[in-house]
N, C-alpha and C positions, 0 to 999 in steps of 0.2 A: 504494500500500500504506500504510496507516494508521499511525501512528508506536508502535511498542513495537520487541522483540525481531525481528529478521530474519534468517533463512539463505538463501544462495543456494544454487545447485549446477547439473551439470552432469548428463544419463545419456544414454546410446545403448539403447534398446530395439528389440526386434523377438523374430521366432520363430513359430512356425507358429500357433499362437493368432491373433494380429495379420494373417499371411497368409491363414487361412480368413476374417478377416471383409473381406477385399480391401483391406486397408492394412498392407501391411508394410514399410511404410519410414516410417510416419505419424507416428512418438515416435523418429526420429531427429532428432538434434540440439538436443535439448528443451534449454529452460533452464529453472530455477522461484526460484520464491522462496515463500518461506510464513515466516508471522508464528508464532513459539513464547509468543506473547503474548493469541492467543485464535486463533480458526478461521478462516483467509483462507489460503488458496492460489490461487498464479499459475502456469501452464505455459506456453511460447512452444513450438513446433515449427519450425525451419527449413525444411522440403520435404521430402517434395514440393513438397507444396501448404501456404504460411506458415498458422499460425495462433494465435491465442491464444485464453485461457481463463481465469475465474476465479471461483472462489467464496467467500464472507464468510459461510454459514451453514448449518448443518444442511439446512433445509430449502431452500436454493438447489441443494446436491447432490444430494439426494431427487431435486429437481423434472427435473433435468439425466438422472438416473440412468433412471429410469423408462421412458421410452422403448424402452429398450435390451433390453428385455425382448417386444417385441413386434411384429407385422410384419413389413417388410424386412426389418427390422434384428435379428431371428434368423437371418436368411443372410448379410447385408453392413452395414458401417457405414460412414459418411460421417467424414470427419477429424472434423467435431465430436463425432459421437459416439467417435472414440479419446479422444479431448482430455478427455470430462468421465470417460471409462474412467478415463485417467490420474491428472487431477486425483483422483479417489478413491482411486486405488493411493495415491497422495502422502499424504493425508489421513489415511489410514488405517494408513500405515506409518510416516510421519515427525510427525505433527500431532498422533496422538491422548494420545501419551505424555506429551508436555508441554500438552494441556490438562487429563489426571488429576492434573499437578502444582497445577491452581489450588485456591484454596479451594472449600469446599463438597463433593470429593468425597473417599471414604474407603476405605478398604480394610477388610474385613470377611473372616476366616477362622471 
C-alpha cells in the first residue's frame, strides 16, 4: 500500500445474497485496509477458500466489476468475483467520502 493516510479494519459478512451466488461464507473473516489519501483498496478473506484482492483505480474496478454482470456469473460466482463485489462495497462506502475531500471537487446546490 503506497505511503499516505491508512485504515485498517475488520467485518464478518454473509446473508442470502452471498448464499444465492454459492459463496456464503466467502467475506468471512475479511481484513482491509484502504488509503483515505487517494483510491487503493485491499480485502484478505480467510476461508473458505484464502484470498486477496486489490485495486488502485477507477478503472481497475470497472475492469474487475464487469464481468459480474454476465454469464455464469448471473447464477454463481467464484470467491474472486465476491472479493472484487467486496472491494467495491469498500470503495464505495468507506473511500468515496474522503476522496470528495480532495481538491478539485465541489459541492454545488
Amino acid at each position: 500500500m503506497a505511503a499516505g493516510r491508512h485504515r485498517r479494519g475488520r467485518t464478518l459478512s454473509g446473508g442470502l445474497a452471498f448464499a444465492a451466488k454459492g459463496q456464503r461464507q466467502a467475506l468471512g473473516q475479511v481484513t482491509g485496509e484502504m488509503s483515505t489519501a487517494g483510491q487503493r483498496i485491499r480485502l484478505a478473506g480467510g476461508g473458505p477458500e484464502p484470498w486477496s484482492f486489490e485495486v488502485g483505480s477507477s478503472d481497475e474496478l470497472r475492469t474487475a466489476l464487469a464481468p459480474l454482470a454476465t454469464g455464469r456469473r448471473r447464477l454463481g460466482w467464484s470467491v474472486e468475483d465476491v472479493a472484487a463485489f467486496g472491494v467495491s462495497a469498500v470503495w464505495t462506502y468507506l473511500s468515496v467520502p474522503f476522496v470528495l475531500l480532495d481538491e478539485g471537487y465541489g459541492l454545488e446546490v
